[in-house]
KETITOR-865792 format. One record per residue (C-alpha): x, z, y; residue number from 1. Coordinates in Angstrom, 2 decimals, padded with zeros to 5 digits. Example, Ala and Ser with C-alpha at 12.3 -4.5 7.8 and 13.67 -1.06 7.14 Angstrom:
2
{node {012.30, 007.80, -004.50}, 1}
{node {013.67, 007.14, -001.06}, 2}
end
This chain:
168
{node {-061.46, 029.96, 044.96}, 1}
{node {-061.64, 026.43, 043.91}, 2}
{node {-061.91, 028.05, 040.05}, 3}
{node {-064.57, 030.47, 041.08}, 4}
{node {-066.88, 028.28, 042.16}, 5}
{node {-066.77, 026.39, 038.91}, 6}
{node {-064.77, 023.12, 039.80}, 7}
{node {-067.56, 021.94, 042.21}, 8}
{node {-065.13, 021.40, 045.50}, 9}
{node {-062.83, 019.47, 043.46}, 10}
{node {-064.39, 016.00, 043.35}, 11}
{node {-064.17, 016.85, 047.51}, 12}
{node {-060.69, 016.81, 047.28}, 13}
{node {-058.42, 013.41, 048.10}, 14}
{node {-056.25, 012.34, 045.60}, 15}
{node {-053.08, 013.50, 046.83}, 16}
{node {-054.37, 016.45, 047.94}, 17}
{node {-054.88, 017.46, 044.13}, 18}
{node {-051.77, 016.46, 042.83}, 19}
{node {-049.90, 018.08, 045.73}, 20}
{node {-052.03, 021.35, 044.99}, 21}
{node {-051.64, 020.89, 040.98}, 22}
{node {-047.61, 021.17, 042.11}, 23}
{node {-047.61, 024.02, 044.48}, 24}
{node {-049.37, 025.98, 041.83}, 25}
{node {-046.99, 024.61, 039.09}, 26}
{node {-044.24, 025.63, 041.23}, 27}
{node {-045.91, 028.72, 042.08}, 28}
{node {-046.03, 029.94, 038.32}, 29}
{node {-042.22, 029.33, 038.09}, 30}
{node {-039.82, 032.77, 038.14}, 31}
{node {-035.97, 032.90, 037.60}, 32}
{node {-034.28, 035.94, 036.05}, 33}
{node {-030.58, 036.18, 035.45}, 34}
{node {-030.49, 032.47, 035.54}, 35}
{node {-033.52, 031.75, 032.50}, 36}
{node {-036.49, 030.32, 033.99}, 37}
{node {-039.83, 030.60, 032.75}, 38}
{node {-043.40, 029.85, 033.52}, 39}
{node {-046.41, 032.55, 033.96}, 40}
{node {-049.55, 031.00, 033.35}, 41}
{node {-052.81, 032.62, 034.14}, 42}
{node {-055.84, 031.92, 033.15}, 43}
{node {-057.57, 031.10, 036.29}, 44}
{node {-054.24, 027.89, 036.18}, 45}
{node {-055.92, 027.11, 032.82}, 46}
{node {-059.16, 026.56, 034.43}, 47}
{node {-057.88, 025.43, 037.32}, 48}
{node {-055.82, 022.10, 035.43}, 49}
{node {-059.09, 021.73, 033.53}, 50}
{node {-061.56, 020.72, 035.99}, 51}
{node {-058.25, 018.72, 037.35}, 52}
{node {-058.02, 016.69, 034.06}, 53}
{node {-061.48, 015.86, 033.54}, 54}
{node {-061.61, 014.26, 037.39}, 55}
{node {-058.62, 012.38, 036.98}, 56}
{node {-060.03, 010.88, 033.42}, 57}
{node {-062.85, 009.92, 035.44}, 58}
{node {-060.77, 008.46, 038.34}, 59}
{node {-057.16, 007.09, 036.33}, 60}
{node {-057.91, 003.63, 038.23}, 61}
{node {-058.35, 004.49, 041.19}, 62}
{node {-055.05, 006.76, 041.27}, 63}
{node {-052.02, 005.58, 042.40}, 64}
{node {-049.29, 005.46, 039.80}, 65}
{node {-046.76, 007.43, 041.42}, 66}
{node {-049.43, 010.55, 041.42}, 67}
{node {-050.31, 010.15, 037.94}, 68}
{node {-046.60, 009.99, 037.27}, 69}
{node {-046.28, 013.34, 039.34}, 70}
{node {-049.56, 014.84, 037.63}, 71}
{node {-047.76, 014.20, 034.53}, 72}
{node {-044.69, 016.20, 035.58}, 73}
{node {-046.75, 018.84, 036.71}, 74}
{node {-047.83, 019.41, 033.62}, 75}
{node {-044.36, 019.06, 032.34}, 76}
{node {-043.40, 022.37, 034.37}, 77}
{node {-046.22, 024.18, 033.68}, 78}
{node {-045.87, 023.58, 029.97}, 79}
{node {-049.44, 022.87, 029.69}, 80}
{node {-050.44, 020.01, 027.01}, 81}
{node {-053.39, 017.94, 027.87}, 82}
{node {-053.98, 015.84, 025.07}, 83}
{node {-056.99, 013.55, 026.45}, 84}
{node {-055.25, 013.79, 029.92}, 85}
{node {-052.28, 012.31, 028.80}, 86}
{node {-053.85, 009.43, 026.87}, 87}
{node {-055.88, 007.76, 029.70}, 88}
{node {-053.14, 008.05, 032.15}, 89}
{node {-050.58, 006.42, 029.38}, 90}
{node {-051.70, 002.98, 029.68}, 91}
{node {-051.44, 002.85, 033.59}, 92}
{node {-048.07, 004.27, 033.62}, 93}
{node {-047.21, 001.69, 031.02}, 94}
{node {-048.56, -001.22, 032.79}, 95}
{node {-046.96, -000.07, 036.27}, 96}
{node {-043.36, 001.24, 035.00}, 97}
{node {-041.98, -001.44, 037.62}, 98}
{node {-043.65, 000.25, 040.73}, 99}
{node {-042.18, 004.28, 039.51}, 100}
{node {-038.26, 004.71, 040.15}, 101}
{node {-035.91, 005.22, 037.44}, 102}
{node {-035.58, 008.95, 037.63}, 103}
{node {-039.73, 009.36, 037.91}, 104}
{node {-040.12, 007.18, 034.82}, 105}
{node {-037.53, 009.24, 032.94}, 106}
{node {-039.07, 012.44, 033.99}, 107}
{node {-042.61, 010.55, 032.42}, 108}
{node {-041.29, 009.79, 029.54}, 109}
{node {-039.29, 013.32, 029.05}, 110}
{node {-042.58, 014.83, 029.72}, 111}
{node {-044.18, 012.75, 026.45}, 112}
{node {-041.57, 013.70, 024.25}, 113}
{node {-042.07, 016.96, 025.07}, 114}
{node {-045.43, 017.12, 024.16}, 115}
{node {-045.25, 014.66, 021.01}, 116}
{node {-047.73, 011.69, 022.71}, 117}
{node {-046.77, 008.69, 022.44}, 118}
{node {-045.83, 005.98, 025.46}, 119}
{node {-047.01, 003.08, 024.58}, 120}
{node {-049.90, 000.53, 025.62}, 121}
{node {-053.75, 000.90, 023.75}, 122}
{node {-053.97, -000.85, 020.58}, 123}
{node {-054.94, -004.42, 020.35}, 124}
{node {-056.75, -003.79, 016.93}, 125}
{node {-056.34, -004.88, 013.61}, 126}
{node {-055.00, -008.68, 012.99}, 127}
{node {-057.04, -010.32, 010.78}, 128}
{node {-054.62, -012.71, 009.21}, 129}
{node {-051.10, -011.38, 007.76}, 130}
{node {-048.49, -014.33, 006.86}, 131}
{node {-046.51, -012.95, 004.21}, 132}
{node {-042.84, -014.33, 004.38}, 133}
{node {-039.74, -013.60, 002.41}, 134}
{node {-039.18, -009.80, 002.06}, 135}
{node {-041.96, -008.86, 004.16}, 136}
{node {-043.57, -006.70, 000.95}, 137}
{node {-042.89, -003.79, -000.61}, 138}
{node {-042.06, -004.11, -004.86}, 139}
{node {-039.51, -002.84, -006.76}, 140}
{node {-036.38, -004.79, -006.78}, 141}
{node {-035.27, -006.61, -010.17}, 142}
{node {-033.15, -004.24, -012.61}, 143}
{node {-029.43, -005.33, -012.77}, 144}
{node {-028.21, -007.16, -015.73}, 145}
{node {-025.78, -005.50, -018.36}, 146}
{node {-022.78, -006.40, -018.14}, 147}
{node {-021.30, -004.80, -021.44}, 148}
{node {-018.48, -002.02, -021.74}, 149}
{node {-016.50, -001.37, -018.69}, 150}
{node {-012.80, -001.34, -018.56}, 151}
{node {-011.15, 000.26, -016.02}, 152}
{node {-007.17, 000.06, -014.99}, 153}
{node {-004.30, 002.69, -016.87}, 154}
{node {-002.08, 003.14, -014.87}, 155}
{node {000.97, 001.04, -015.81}, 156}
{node {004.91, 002.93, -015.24}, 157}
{node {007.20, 001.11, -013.28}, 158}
{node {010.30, 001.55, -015.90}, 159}
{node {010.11, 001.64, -019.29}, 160}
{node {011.83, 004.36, -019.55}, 161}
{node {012.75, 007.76, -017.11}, 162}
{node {015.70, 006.92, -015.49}, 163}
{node {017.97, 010.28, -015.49}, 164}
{node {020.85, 010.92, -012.95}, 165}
{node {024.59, 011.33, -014.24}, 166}
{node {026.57, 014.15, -012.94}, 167}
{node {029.37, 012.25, -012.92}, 168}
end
């Protein structure tokens, strides 16, 4: 219904309330057979996580971490990849790690891998002064010197000559 109508009733919509319904139709998606699990995505979802995203891009400040850490997971289980998504709520869940428990934070971070985004803060810029110190360049490194004809070790018998056993 919520798709139908275009995405109009979901600005209405607290922001728990779309996180919590972003899960239940995550979780909804998700069928076991002979112990392999697997997700069955419609396209309706696909919409659905859409007009999701582009409200919580608009809103990532005014979220509370822990449901942008669960938003995250959601997409996680769903399998969906949300490129732009992912990037604004990055920063937050960076700056905040200390409020999310361990195992939310792992599942956050498992979730990134997954999709090959990076973690990490936004970009300071370019530094506009590099000090250059002792091996911080890249040049070829200086040809060793010849040291003339090499001479390796014979091997050297311990008697000078075979020592044979008597029979007597």
């Amino acid at each position: 219904e919520l798709v139908r109508e275009g995405g109009r009733r979901i600005p209405e919509l607290s922001d728990e309330c779309l996180t919590n319904l972003m899960f239940a139709v995550a979780r909804s998606r998700r069928h076991t057979y002979n112990k392999l699990q697997m997700n069955r995505r419609e396209i309706c979802d696909e919409s659905f996580f859409e007009y999701a995203s582009k409200r919580i891009i608009a809103s990532v400040d005014t979220f509370d971490v822990r449901l942008l850490a669960e938003i995250v997971n959601t997409h996680n289980e769903i399998g969906l990849k949300d490129e732009p998504l992912f990037k604004a709520i990055c920063p937050r869940i960076v700056k905040e790690s200390k409020d999310l428990s361990p195992e939310v934070m792992s599942k956050c971070i498992k979730a990134y891998c997954k999709f090959m985004i990076p973690l990490k803060e936004d970009a300071q810029g370019f530094r506009t002064m590099a000090i250059v110190q002792k091996g911080d360049f890249i040049r070829p490194s200086d040809k060793p010197k010849k040291m003339g004809k090499k001479t390796y070790d014979k091997p050297v018998a311990l008697y000078p000559k075979p020592q044979l056993q008597g029979s007597g």
